[in-house]
C-alpha positions in Angstrom: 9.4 -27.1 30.2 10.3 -23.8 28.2 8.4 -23.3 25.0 9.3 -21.3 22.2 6.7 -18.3 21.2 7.2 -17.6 17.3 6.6 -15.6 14.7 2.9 -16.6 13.4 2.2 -16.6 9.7 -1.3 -14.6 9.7 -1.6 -15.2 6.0 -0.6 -17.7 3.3 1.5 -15.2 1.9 2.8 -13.9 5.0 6.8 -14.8 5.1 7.9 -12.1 7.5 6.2 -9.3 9.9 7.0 -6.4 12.2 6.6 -6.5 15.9 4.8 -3.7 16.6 3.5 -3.8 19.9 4.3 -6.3 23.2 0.9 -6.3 25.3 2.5 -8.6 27.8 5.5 -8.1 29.9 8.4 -10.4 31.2 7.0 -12.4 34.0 2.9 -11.8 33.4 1.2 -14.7 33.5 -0.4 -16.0 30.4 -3.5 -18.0 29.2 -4.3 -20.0 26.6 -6.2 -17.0 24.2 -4.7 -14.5 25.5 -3.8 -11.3 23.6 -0.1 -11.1 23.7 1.7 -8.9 21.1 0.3 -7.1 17.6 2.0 -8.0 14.3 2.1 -5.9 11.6 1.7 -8.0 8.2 1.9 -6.9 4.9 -2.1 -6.0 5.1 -2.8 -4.9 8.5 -2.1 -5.1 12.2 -3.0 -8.2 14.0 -3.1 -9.8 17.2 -1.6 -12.8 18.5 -2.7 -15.0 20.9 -1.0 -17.3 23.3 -1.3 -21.0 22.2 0.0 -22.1 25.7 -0.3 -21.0 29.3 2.4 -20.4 31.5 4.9 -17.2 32.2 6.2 -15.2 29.7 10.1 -15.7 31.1 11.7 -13.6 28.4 11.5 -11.5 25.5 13.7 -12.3 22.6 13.0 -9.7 19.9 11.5 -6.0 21.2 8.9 -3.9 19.7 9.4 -2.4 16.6 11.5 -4.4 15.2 11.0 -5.4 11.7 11.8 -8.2 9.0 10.9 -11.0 11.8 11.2 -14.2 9.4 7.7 -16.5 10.0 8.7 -19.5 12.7 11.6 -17.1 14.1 11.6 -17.5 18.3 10.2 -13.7 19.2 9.7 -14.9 23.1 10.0 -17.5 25.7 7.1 -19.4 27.8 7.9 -21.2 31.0 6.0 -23.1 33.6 5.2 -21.8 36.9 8.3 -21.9 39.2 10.4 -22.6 36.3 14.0 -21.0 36.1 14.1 -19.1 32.7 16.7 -20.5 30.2 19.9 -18.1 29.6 20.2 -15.9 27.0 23.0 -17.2 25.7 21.4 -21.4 25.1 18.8 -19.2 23.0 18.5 -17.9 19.4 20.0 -14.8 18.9 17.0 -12.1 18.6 16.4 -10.5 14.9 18.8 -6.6 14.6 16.9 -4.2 13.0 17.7 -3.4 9.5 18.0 0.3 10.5 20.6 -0.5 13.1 22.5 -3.0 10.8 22.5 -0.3 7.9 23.7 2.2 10.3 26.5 -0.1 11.4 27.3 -1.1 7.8 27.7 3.2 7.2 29.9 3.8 10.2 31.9 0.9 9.1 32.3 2.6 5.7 32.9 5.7 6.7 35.9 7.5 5.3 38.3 8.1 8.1 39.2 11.9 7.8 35.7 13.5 8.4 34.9 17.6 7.6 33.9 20.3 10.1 30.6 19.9 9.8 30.9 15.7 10.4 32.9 16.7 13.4 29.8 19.4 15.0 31.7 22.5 13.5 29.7 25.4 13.1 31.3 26.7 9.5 29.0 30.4 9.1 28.4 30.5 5.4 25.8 32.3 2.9 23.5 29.7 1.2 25.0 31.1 -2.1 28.6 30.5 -1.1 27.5 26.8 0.2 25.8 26.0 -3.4 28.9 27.4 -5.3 31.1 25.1 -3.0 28.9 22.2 -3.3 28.6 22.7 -7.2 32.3 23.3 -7.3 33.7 20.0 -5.1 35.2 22.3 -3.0 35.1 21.6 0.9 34.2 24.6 3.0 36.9 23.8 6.4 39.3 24.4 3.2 38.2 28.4 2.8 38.7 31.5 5.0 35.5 33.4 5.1 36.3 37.5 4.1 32.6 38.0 5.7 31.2 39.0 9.2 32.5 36.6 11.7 34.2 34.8 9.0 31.0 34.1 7.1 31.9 32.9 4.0 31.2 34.6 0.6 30.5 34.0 -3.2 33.7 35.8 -3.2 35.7 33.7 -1.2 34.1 29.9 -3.2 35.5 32.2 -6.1 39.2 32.6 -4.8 39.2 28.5 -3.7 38.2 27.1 -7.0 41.7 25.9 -8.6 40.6 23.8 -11.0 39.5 26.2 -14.8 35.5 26.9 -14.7 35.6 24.5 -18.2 36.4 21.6 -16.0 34.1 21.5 -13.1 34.7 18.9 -10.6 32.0 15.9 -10.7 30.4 16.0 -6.9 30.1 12.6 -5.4 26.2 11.8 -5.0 27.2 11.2 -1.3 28.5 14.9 -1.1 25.1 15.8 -2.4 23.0 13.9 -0.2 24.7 15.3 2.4 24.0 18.6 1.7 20.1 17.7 1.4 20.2 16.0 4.6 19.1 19.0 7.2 15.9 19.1 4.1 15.0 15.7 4.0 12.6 13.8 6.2 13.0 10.1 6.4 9.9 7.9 6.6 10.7 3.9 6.6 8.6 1.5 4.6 5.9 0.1 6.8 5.9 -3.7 5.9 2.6 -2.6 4.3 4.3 -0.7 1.7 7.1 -3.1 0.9 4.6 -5.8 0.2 3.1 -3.2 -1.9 6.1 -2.4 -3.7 6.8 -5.9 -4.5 3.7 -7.2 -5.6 2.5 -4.3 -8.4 6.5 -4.7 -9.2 6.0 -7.8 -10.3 2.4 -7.4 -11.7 3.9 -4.5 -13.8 7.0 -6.8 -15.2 5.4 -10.2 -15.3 2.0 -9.8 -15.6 1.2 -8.3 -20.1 -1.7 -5.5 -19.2 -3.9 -4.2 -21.9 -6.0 -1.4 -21.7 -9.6 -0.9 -22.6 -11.3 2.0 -22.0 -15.2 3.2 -22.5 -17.7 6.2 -21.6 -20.7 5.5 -19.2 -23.7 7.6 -19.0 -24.5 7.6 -15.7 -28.3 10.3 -15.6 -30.1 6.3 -15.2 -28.2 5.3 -12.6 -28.3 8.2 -10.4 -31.9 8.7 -11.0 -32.6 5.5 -9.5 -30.3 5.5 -6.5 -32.3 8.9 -5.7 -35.0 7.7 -5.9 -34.0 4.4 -3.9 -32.4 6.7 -1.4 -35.4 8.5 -0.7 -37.3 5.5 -0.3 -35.0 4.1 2.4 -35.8 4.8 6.4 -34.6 8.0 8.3 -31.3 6.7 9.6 -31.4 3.8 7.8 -28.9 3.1 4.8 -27.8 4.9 2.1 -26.8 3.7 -1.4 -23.9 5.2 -3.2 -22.8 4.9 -6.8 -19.7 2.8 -5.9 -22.0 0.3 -4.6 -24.2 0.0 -7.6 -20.9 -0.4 -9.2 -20.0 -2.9 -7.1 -23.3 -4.5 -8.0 -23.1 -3.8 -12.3 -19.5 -5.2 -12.3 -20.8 -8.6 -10.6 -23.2 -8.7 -13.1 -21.5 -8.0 -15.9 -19.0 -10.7 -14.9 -21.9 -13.4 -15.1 -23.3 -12.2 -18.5 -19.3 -12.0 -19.8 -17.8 -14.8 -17.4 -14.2 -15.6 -19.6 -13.5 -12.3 -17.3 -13.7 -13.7 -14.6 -11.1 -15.9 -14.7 -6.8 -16.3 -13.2 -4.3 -17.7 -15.1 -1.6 -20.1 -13.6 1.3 -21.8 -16.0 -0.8 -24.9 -16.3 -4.1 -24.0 -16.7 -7.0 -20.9 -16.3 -9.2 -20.8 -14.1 -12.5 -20.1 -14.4 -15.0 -18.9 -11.3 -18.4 -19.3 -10.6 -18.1 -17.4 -7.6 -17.8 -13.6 -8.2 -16.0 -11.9 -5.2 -15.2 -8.4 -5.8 -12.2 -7.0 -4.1 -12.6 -3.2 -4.1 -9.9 -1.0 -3.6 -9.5 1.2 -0.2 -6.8 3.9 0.8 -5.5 3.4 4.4 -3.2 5.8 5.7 0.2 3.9 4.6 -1.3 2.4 1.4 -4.0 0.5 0.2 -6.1 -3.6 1.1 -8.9 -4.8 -1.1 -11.4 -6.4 1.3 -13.8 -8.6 -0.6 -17.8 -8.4 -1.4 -18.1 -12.2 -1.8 -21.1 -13.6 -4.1 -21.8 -9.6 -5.1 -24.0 -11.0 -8.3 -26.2 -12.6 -5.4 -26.5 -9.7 -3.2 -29.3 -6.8 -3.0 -28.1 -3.4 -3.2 -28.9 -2.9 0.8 -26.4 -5.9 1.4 -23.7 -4.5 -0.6 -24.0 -1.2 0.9 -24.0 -1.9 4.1 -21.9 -4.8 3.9 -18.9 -2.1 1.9 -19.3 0.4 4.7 -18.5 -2.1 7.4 -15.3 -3.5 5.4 -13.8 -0.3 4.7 -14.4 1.0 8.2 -12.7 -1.8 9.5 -9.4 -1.6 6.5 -9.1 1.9 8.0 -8.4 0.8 11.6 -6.6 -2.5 10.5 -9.5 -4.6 11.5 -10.0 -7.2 9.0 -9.6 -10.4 8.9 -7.2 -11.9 6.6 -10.0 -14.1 5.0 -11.8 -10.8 4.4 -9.2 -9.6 2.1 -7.3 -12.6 0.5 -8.7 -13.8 -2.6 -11.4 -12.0 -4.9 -11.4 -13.1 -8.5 -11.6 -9.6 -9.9 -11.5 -6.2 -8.5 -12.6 -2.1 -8.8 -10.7 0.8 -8.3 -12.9 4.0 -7.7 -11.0 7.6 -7.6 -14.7 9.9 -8.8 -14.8 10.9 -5.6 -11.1 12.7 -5.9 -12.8 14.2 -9.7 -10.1 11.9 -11.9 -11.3 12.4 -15.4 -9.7 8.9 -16.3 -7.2 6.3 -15.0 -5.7 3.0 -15.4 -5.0 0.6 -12.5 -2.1 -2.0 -12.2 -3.7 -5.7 -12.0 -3.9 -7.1 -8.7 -2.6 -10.5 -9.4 -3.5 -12.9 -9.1 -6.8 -11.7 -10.4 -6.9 -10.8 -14.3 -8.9 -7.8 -14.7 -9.6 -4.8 -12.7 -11.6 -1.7 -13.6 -10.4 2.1 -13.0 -13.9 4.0 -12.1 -13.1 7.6 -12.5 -15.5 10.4 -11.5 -18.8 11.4 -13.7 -19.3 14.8 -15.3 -21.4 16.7 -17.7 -20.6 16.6 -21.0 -21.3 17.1 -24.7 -23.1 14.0 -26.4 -24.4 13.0 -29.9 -27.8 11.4 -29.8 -28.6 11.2 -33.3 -28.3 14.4 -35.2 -28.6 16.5 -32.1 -26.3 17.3 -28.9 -27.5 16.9 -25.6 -25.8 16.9 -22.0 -25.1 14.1 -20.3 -24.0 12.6 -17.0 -20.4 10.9 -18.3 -18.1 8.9 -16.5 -15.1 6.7 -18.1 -14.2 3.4 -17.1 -10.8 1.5 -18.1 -10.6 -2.0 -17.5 -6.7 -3.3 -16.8 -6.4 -6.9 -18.1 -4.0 -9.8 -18.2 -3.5 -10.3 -21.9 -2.2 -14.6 -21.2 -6.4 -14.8 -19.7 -8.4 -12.5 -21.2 -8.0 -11.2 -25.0 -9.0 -7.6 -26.5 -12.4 -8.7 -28.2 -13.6 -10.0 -24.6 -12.3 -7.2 -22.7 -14.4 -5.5 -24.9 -17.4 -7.1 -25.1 -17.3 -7.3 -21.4 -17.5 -3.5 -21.2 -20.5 -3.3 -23.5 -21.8 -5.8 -21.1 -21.2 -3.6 -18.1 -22.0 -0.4 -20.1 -25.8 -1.7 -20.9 -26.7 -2.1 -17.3 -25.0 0.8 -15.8 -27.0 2.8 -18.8 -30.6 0.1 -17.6 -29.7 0.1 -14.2 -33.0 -1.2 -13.0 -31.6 -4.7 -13.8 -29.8 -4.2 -10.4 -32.6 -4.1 -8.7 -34.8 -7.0 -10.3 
């Protein structure tokens, strides 16, 4: 009997996915666990497996293909020696949003087109096609007094009609056509959408405050030094982002009304801390998770941060691996950011902007000395967490970063 193959939801907040690759073709055979086809989700590129065995009899909705609701029929799997249904008793495969914007613009197109819509070579001088353009006037509508009929400033001079005090208003369509031999088009990976919409809605919905302190960071670096040096040739090494990782987690236990989400009924409050922490991929950015970070050594967390971004990079991870989190960092030192503010990732109240350390001037009693400083600005949802406990949680975080052998004890 024919089966249906659909669109899987790979996430809980999956509701639609791209089709990026078919890895089986019409009439393979197919076993239960077999890779069949790669989704791209809002997060990453996945595999799907077959559920069923049989033949794959027919492909419904071809690669690249995008918008694919969750539970929509993407191919058909039939028994061995069983005829494949016709296309016409099956669903109707998903268009493309490009092709059914480009049909919606042909069918709006006007019905007398230019010389250039029409493939018309029209030899003009970029001056006299910026006058023209400026001016409303169309070019097929001037005789050029140049070379081969090359029009001049001269001649968008003699075709304007209307006085120079009234200029004509261009249509932005006009314009964008102009642009359009300088503009290269990119579409939104479903990556980037997602994107879009979420810190969208976490900008509009979510009431962010800002708090923002100065770290001296000579401690901290002494000791990872020293840890560093201490560690095995070719064994691991120990960056400041993990030692963040590590001084956030515990700042989060000393100060835990941080570490908290806020729903319409209630707040809630963990005793897990799972740190997302922010990672650039090529079309945008995941936050896999260091889960139970106030638990784990420095070693752990290194190693353990390495492996997760490595695998964000090549769309790798597993969606339990970066769902969740119950607050998160952002670290731009390495790009030398003097300071920044980062947009909540809800549904998470707080996250902290770690921006890059520098020397600077600092008052230590009546004398001024040079210090390592980097500034930290913590992004918070004002209906969770309010500004005295941002604040003191900063302290908190300040006071180890500044005594950072706590994170080793």
């Amino acid at each position: 009997m024919a089966t249906d193959i659909l669109m899987p939801a790979l996430s809980p907040t999956m509701t639609e996915g791209k089709l990026a690759r078919w890895l089986k073709a019409e009439g393979d055979t197919v076993s239960a666990g077999d890779v069949i086809a790669e989704i791209e989700t809002d997060k990453a590129t996945m595999e799907v497996e077959a559920v069923d065995e049989g033949i794959l009899g027919r492909i419904l909705i071809k690669e690249g293909v995008e918008g694919i609701p969750v539970n929509t029929p993407i191919a058909v799997l039939v028994e061995e020696g069983e005829a494949v249904p016709n296309a016409s008793s099956m669903q109707a495969p998903v268009t493309p949003k490009a092709e059914v914007a480009s049909a919606a613009t042909m069918r709006a197109a006007p019905a007398k087109a230019s010389a250039e819509e029409k493939g018309e070579r029209i030899f003009v001088s970029p001056l006299a096609r910026r006058m023209a353009r400026e001016r409303g006037i169309a070019l097929d509508e001037l005789t050029g007094s140049g070379p081969n009929g090359r029009i001049l400033k001269r001649d968008v001079e003699k075709g304007v009609t209307a006085p120079k005090t009234e200029p004509k208003v261009v249509p932005a369509a006009t314009l964008l056509a102009a642009l359009e031999d300088t503009v290269r088009r990119v579409p939104n990976s479903t990556m980037r959408k997602v994107i879009a919409r979420r810190l969208t809605a976490s900008k509009t919905q979510v009431p962010h405050f800002y708090v923002s302190v100065d770290i001296e960071l000579d401690a901290l670096l002494e000791l990872r030094s020293k840890l560093n040096a201490t560690a095995q040739e070719n064994s691991f090494k120990i960056s400041v982002n993990d030692m963040m990782i590590k001084a956030v987690a515990l700042a989060l236990k000393k100060v835990p009304g941080v570490n908290v989400q806020f729903t319409d009924v209630e707040t809630l409050h963990f005793e897990n801390v799972d740190i997302s922490m922010a990672v650039s991929v090529p079309d945008g950015l995941i936050t896999p998770i260091i889960r139970n970070a106030d638990h784990k050594s420095l070693r752990q967390i290194s190693v353990e941060a390495k492996d997760l971004a490595k695998r964000a990079r090549s769309g790798k991870l597993k969606p339990e691996e970066f769902q969740g989190g119950t607050f998160s960092i952002s670290n731009m030192g390495m790009f030398g950011v003097r300071e920044f503010a980062a947009i909540i990732n809800p549904p998470q109240a707080g996250i902290l902007a770690i921006a890059s350390g520098e020397k600077r001037a600092v008052v230590r009693g009546s004398e001024i000395a040079v210090a390592t400083v980097m500034t930290a600005t913590l992004s918070v949802d004002h209906r969770a967490v309010d500004g005295a406990l941002g604040a003191e949680w900063l302290n908190a975080l300040r006071d180890i970063v500044q005594n950072p052998y706590i994170l080793v004890v």
